[in-house]
N, C-alpha and C positions, 0 to 999 in steps of 0.2 A: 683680936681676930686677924688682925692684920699680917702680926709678925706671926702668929701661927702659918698662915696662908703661906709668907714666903720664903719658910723652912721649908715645907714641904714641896715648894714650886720649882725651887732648888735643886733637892735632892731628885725631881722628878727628870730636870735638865740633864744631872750629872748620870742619871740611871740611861737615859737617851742614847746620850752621846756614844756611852760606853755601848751599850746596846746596838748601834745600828755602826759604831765603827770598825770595832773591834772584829765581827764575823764579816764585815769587808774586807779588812787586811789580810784577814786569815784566808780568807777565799782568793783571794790575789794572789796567794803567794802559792798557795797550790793548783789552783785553777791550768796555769800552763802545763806542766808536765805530767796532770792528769787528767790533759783537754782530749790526749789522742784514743788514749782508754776508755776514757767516760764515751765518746764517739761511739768508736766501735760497742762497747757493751751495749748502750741506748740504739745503735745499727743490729744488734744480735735481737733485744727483745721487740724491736718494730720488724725484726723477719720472722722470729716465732708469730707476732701476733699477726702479719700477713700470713703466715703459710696459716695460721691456725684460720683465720677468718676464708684461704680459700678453700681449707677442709673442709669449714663449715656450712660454704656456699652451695659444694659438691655432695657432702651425706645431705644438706637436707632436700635437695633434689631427688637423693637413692632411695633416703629415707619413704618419705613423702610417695612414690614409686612403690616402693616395697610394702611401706599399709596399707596405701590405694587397694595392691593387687591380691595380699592377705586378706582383705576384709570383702574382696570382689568373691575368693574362692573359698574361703567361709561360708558364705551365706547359703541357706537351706537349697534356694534353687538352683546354683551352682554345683551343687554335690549332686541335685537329680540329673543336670546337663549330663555328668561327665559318664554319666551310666545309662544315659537311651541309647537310642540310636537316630541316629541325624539322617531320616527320612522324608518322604513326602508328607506322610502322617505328622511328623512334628516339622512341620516345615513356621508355625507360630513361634514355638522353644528356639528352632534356630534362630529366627527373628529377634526373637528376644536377646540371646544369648551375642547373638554380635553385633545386635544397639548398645550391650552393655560392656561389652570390649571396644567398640567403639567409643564410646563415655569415657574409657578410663586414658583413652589417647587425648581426649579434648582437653586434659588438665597441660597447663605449659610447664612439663619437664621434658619436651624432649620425645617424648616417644614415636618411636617410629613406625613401630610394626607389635602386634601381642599373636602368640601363636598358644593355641588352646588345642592339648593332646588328649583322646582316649586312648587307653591301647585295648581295652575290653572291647570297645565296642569301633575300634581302627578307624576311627575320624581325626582330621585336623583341623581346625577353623582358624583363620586370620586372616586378613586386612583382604584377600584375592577370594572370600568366600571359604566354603566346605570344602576339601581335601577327601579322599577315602585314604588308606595308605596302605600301599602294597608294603609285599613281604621284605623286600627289599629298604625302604622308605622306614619300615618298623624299626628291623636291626638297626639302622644307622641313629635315630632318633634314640633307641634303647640303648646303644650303644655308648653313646658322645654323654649323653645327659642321666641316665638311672646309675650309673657308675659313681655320679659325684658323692660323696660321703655327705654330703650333709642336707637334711631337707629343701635348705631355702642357700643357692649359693649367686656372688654376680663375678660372672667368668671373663675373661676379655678374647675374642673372636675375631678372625679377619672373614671378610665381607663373603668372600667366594669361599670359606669355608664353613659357612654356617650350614648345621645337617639339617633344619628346618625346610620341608619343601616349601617353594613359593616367597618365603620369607624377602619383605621388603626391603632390597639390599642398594638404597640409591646416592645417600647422602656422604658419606665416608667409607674410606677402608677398611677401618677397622668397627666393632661396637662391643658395646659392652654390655653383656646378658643376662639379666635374674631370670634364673631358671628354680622353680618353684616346682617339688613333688606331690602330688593329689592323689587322694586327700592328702589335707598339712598332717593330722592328726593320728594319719593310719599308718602302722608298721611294714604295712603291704600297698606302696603309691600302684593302684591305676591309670594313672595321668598326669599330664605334665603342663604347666605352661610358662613359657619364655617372652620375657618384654627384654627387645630390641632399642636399644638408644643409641646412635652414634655419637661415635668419641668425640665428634667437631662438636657434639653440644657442648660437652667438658670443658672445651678448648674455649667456646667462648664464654662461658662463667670464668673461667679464669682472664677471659680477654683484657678486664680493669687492669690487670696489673700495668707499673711501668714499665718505659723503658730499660730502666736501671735494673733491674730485677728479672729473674724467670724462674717461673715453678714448673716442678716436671711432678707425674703421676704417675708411681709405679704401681705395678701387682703383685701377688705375694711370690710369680715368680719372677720378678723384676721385669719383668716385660714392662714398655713404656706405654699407656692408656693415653694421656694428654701433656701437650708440650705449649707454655704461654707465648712462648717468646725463641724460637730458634734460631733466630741469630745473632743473638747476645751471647752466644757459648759457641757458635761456628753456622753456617748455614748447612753443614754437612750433618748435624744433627748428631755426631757421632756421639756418645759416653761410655767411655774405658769401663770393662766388667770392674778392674780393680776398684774404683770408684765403692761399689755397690759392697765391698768387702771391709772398708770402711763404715760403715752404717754399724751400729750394734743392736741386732737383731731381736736383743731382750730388753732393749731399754725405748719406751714410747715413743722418746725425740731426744737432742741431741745436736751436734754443730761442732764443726774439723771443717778445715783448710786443704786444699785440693787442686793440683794442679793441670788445666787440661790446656794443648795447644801451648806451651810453654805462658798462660796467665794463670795466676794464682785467683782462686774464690777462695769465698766463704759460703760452705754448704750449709742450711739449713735445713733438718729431715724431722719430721712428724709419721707416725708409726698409728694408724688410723684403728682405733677398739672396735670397730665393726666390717671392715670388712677386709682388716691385715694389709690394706694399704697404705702407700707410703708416701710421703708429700716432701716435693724436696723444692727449696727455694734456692737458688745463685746467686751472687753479687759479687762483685772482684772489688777484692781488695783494697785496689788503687781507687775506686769511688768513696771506700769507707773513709780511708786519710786523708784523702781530697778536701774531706769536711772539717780537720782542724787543724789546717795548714795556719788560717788566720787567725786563728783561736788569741795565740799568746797576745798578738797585739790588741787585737779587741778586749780583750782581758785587762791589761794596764789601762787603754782606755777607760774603759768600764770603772775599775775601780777607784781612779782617780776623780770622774766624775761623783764616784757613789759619795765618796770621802768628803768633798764640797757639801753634797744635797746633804748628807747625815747631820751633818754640824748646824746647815741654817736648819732640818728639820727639827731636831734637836731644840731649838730655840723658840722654832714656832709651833710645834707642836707638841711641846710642853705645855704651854698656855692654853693650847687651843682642847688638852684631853684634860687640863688641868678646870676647866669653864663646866663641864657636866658635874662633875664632883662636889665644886661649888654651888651649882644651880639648885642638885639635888639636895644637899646640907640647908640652904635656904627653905627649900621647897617644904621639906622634914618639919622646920622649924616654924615656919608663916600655917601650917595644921593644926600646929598644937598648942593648946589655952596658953600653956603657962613655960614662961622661956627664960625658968631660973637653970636652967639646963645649955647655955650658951656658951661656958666653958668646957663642955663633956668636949672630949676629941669626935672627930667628924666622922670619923670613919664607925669610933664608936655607937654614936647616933643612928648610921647607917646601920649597922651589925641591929643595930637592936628593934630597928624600923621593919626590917627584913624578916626579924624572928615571929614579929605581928602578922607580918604577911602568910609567914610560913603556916601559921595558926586558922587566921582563914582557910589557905588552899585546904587544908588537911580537913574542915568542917566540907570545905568544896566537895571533896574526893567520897567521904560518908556520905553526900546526897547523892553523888552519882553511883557507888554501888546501889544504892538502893535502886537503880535503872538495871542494875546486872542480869534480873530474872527475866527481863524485858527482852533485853538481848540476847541469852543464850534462847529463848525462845525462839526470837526468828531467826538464830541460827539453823536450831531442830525443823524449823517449817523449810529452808531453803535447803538444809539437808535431806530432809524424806521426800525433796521435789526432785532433788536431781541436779540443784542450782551452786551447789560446793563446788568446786576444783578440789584435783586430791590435792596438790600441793598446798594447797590453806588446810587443810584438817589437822597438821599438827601445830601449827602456830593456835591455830581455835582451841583444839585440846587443852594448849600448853595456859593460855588466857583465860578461860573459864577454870580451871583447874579441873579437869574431868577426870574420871581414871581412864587409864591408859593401858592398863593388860586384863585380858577377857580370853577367853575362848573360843565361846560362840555368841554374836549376837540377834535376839530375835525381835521383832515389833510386835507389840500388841496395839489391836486399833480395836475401840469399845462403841457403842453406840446401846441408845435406849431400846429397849421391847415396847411395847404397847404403851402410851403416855394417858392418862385422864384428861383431857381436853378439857372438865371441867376443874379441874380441880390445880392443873397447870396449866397458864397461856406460854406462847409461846417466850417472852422474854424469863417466865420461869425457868423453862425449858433451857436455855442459855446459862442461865446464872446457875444451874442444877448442873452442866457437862462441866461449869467452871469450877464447880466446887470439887466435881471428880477428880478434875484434874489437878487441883491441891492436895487430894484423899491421896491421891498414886503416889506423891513426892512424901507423905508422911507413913503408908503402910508399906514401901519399897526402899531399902536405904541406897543412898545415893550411891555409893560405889557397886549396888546392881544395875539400875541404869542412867542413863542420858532425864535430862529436864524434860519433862512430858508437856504437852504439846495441844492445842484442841484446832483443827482443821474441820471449820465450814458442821457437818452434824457430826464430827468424827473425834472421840479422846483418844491419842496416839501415843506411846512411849517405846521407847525403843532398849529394851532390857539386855543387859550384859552379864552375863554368866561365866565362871573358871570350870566346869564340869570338866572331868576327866574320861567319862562314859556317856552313853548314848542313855542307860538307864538312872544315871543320876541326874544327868541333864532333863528327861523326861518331867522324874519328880517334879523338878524345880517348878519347873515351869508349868505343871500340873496343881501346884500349890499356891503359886504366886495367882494362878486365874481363878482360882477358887476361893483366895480367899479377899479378889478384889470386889467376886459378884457376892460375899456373905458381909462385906462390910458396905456398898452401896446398898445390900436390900436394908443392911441392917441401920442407916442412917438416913435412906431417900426411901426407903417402902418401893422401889424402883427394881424391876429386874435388867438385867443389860446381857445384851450378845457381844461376844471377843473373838475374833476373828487374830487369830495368829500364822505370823508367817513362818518359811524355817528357816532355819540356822542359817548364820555366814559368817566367815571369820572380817573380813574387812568394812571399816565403817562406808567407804564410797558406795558399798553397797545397797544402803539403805532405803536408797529410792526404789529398788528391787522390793526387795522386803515389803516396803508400804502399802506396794501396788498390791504384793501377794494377800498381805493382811487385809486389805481390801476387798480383793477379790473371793478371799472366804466368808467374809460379814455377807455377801449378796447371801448364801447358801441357807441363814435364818428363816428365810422366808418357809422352805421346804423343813428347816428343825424347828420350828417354834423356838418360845421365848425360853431367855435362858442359855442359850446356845453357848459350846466353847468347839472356834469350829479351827481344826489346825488345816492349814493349807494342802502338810506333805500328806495328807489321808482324803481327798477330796480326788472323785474320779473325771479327772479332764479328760480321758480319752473318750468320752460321750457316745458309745458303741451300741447306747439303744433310746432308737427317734420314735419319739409318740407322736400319732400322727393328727392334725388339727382336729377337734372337735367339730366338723360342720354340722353334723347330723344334732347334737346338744344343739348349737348356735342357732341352727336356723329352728326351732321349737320356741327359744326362750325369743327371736326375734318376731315370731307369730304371736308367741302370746304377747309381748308387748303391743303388736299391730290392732290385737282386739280387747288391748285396753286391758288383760287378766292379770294381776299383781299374783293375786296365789300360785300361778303355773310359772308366772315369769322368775318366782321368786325358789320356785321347786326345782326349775331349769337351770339356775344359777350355780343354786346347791351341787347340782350331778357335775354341772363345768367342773367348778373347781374340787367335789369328788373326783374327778376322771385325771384331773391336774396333778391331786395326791395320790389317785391311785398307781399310777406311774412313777418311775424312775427316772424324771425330768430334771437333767442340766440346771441350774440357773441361767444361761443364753436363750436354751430354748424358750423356759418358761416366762422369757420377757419377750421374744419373739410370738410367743402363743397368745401373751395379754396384750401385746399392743397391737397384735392384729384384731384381737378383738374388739380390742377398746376402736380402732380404728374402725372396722365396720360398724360399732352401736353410734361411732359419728354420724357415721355417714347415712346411716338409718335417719337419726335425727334429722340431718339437711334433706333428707326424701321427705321425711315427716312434714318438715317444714315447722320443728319447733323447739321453740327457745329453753335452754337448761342453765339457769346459772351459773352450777359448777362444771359446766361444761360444753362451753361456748366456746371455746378455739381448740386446735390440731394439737397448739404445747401441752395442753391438761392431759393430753393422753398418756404422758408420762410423769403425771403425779403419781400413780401407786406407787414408782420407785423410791417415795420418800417414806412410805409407811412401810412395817416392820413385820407383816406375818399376813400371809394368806385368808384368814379369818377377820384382819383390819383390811384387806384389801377387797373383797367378798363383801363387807359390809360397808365400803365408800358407794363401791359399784351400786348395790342395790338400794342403797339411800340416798347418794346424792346423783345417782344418774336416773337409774332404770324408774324409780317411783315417779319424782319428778317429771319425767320423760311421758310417762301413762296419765300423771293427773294434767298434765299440759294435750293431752290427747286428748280425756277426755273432754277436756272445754271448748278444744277445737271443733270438738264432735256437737258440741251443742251448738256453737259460736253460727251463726248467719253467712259468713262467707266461707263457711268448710268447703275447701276444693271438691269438684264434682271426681275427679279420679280417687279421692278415697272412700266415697262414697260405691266406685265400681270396684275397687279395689276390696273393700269390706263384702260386697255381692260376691264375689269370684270366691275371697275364704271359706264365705258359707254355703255358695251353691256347686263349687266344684263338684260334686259328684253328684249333679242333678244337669238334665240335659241345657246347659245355660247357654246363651246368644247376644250378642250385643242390642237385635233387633229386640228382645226381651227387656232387655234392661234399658232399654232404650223407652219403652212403652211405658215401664215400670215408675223410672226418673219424669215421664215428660219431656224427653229430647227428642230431637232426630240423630238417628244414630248415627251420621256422617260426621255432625259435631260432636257428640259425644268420642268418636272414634277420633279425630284430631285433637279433642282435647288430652286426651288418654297418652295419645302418640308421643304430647308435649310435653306431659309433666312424669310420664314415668320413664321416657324411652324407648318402651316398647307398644306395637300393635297389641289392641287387645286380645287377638288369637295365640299372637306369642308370649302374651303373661300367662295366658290359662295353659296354655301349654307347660309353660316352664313350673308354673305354680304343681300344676297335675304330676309333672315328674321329680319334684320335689316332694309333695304326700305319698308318689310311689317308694321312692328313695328311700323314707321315714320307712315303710311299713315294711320292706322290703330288710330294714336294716333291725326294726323293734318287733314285728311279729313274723307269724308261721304262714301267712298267708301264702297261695298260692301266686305265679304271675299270672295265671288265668280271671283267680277272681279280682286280682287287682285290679284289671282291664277291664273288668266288668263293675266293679265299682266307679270307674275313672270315665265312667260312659263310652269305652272303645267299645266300637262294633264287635270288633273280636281280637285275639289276643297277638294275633301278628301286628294286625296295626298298631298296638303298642309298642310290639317289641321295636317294631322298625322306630316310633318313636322317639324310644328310652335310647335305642342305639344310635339315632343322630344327636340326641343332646349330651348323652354320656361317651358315647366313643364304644361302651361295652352294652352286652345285656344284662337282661335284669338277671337271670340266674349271677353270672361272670361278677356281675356288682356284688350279688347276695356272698357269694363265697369269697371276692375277696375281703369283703369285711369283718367275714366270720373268723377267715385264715389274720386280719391282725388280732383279732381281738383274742385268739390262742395265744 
């Protein structure tokens, strides 16, 4: 062992030596007379990477400016701005409109001044207020700025020649202008607007630089925009046109030597891809050689020293790389039972130690695929949220091995129809969307789409299709949802609604999509079970408003007040008759139910009584969890409205039933009988004074203004369900005669009762 050990400690000395001396001589002997070269080149690429880092400084300040103001004149209510008119009438729009030109100054780039043009409608707004613009004011503005060739350009400006009226012209000479055409997207701009920056902001992003150095900022007509440093090249700021004829105009960047003021530089120039500017950096010469005047000496230094340290390291670090190798050969050997294996060479030993190991990892690697599907999962969840960056999608792609060319891709989001309650609980229910979502990876082949997905009650996949055609594409995706609802019926006895989005070519998109596919699953409710409901066929423009059911509402609310299950439960029926028989939105139709549902609360807390499934404000938006109008229909009147009448009726029995529903149940039955509180007062055994504060208390209202209001709610009813006259209405309702009613019905309704009668007749046409 021994002498093996110190062959090999040997030869490790002599590999050392050679190793850390040999590329020191070598280096020494060149190092001087290519100390002054290496200088400068190492001086050439720290000025590219300065000019480039002050380019960087500078777009992303433009940059940053120029989304800001694209996404300010994008946006829907911006494009309404630039088409009113900037009157007293919209004097809120202009409020609006230059809080939010003011907003886009509050960011720290710089900005000065934003001037915002109609020319339709001859307004200006910026920083001094509303402008109108005379004819004069127009030309010059149409003039200067609809001329420029390109939608979106940034011009450079001196201060007293900006054709903007008003424009804040305080802090520099010169500025420099994104002028932006409105709309961005119309062939024909209406409007204009210009963000004002001046150049001294330029000047001080570039302020960092040193002394030794200066950057200048041309424009594409070499006009100079910002100067770091001008007196490092003359205080006279002068630069020879010749100068600029040197630059080569087709090449990005670049670097020449250039003589101004009889000193020699080194120009370095950057040729900017967005907005054809140009970045020029200085440094003279005589700084660049300055730096390896000492070179050579420091050099022999240097390598003399190196030449010492190599030889003892060599020696001692031999031993000291030479100790793990050993440790490890021991280590190898003190594991293993049996050590007739002490002569194998060490390294041998090692190699073969290694290949064990390699053996594990690779059992390692089989466990964690098996995590694979795990993970490309909560990729797809973090994807259809919105939570990717596009730049991770192809690395993800390229990791999961996904396909990578499609055409068009669409989501499908699944959810159950109607579930048996008895026959699955809810952890069924779970384990049944999980096995869907296995069903979709086995009846879909994986180069159609992405790993499918189950979000919350939602099975989600997101399909990729090559279609060449609008009608082949159709198919596809016509057959792929047909035949996922004939293989769930045909292995869960289950029907399920799909809610499909449409088409898009790019994956970032898909948190789009989700939303859509989403938002077409609500629309089940109004298709029944079964549904395949595609997004792009679904009418968002909502162009006809069905108007609240009060007249249903307030019937099925009387009849629960007198305890009737059969009327409450016939009342219910015409509700959501009246629901289908209309052309209702999904929006509305959740607006319609929760205000429903919201007033049978509130009934209840008048009631004063307890519903178990329906004891807090959040249950009011349980129907959104169930899947068709007929299971929603049937929550309502089993788990609210019954319950709701058999807890009445007990209260009705119960010893402490409040005395107001007691006057309350008199007033339904004797409304059209000449009733009095002094009557019902007789009637109960009170004195009506208390009865009439108690009444005051627990409903709200004076008991002449319940019978009142009660009285023009049965007129309402009768007015809106039969042929009666308003005469005999008022003669049923016990008015004297028929004016006193009218004047009635038109203090509590605003109209008359004919007025009422017709317009209800005119929606119900």
């Amino acid at each position: 062992m021994k002498k093996f050990s110190t062959k090999h400690y040997f030869k490790l000395i002599a590999f050392l030596i050679i190793l850390s001396t040999v590329p020191v001589i070598i280096t020494g002997g060149l190092s001087y007379w290519q100390s002054s070269n290496a200088i400068v080149d190492y001086s050439n690429d720290e000025k590219k990477q300065n000019i480039y880092q002050i380019q960087t400084n500078v777009e992303q300040v433009l940059k940053y400016v120029d989304l800001s103001t694209t996404y300010f004149v994008r946006s829907t209510q911006t494009q309404q701005f630039l088409n009113e008119n900037m009157n007293a009438a919209s004097f809120s729009d202009f409020n609006k409109l230059r809080r939010d030109l003011n907003h886009l100054q509050t960011i720290e780039t710089g900005i000065e001044d934003i001037i915002f043009v109609s020319f339709d409608k001859k307004w200006l707004i910026n920083n001094d207020g509303l402008v109108r613009l005379d004819k004069t004011t127009y030309e010059e503005i149409n003039t200067s700025y609809m001329n420029i060739p390109d939608k979106s350009s940034w011009i450079l400006e001196e201060a007293d020649k900006i054709d903007f009226p008003n424009a804040t012209k305080k802090s520099c000479s010169h500025y420099i202008n994104l002028v932006k055409k409105l709309p961005i997207l119309s062939s024909e701009p209406t409007g204009i607007i210009g963000v004002l920056i001046p150049t001294c902001e330029l000047t001080e992003i570039m302020a960092g630089s040193n002394n030794s150095e200066s950057f200048l900022i041309l424009d594409e007509d070499n006009q100079t925009i910002a100067h770091s440093n001008t007196a490092y090249i003359g205080e006279d700021n002068y630069i020879p046109s010749s100068l600029f004829n040197e630059i080569d105009q087709d090449a990005e960047e670049g670097q020449f030597e250039y003589t101004i003021s009889n000193v020699a530089y080194k120009i370095t120039y950057h040729t900017s891809n967005y907005n054809n500017w140009t970045y020029l950096s200085f440094v003279k010469l005589s700084d660049l050689h300055m730096r390896s005047s000492s070179i050579g000496w420091i050099t022999v230094l240097i390598v003399s020293i190196l030449l010492i340290i190599s030889i003892i390291f060599a020696v001692i670090g031999s031993r000291v790389l030479y100790k793990p190798v050993k440790r490890l050969r021991n280590a190898i050997y003190s594991n293993q039972s049996e050590t007739a294996g002490n002569n194998v060479n060490e390294f041998d030993l090692i190699e073969t130690h290694i290949e064990k190991l390699l053996n594990q990892n690779n059992q390692l690697e089989k466990r964690v695929q098996s995590q694979v599907t795990q993970l490309k999962q909560l990729f797809m969840m973090r994807l259809v949220q919105g939570k990717v960056k596009n730049d991770e999608l192809p690395l993800k792609l390229q990791s999961f091995h996904y396909h990578t060319n499609w055409t068009w891709l669409t989501i499908f989001s699944l959810k159950f129809d109607a579930v048996d309650q008895e026959k699955f609980d809810k952890n069924d229910q779970d384990l049944i969307l999980f096995a869907i979502n296995n069903l979709m990876e086995d009846i879909i082949p994986a180069n159609e789409r992405f790993t499918p997905i189950v979000i919350n009650d939602t099975q989600t996949t997101i399909i990729i299709t090559e279609c060449e055609n609008d009608a082949e594409y159709t198919r596809s995706i016509n057959q792929k949802v047909q035949l996922i609802q004939e293989k769930v019926k045909e292995l869960f006895h289950l029907s399920v609604s799909i809610g499909i989005s449409q088409r898009f070519k790019h994956l970032h998109e898909a948190d789009t999509a989700f939303k859509e596919s989403k938002e077409a699953l609500k629309y089940r409710l109004k298709m029944g079970d079964s549904s395949i409901i595609f997004y792009e066929n679904l009418n968002r423009r909502y162009s006809n408003i069905a108007p609240y059911p009060s007249a249903i509402k307030n019937k099925l609310f009387d009849a629960i007040k007198v305890s009737d299950k059969e009327k409450a439960g016939i009342e219910l029926l015409k509700l959501f008759e009246y629901i289908d028989r209309n052309d209702i939105h999904h929006q509305q139709l959740e607006i319609i139910l929760s205000r429903f549902l919201y007033e049978l609360f509130e009934l209840k807390e008048l009631l004063g009584i307890d519903v178990e499934d329906f004891h807090s404000t959040e249950m009011i938006t349980h129907y959104q969890s169930l899947s068709s109008l007929e299971e929603i229909r049937d929550w309502i009147l089993n788990k609210i409205i019954h319950p709701l009448i058999d807890n009445l009726d007990a209260k009705d029995d119960s010893k402490n039933k409040r005395i107001s529903d007691k006057m309350i149940r008199m007033i339904q039955e004797s409304f059209n009988r000449d009733i009095s509180l002094d009557l019902i007062a007789a009637e109960l055994h009170y004195n009506p004074n208390y009865l009439s504060s108690i009444f005051q208390k627990e409903t709200g209202y004076s008991f002449s203004e319940y019978l009142l209001k009660y009285r023009i709610n049965k007129a309402k009813d009768w007015l809106t369900t039969t042929n009666k006259s308003v005469k005999e209405i008022a003669e049923d309702l016990q008015y004297n005669n028929s004016q006193n009613f009218i004047r009635s019905f038109r203090k509590m309704e605003g109209i008359t009762p004919g007025k009422y009668r017709a317009q209800y007749k005119s929606k119900e046409a």
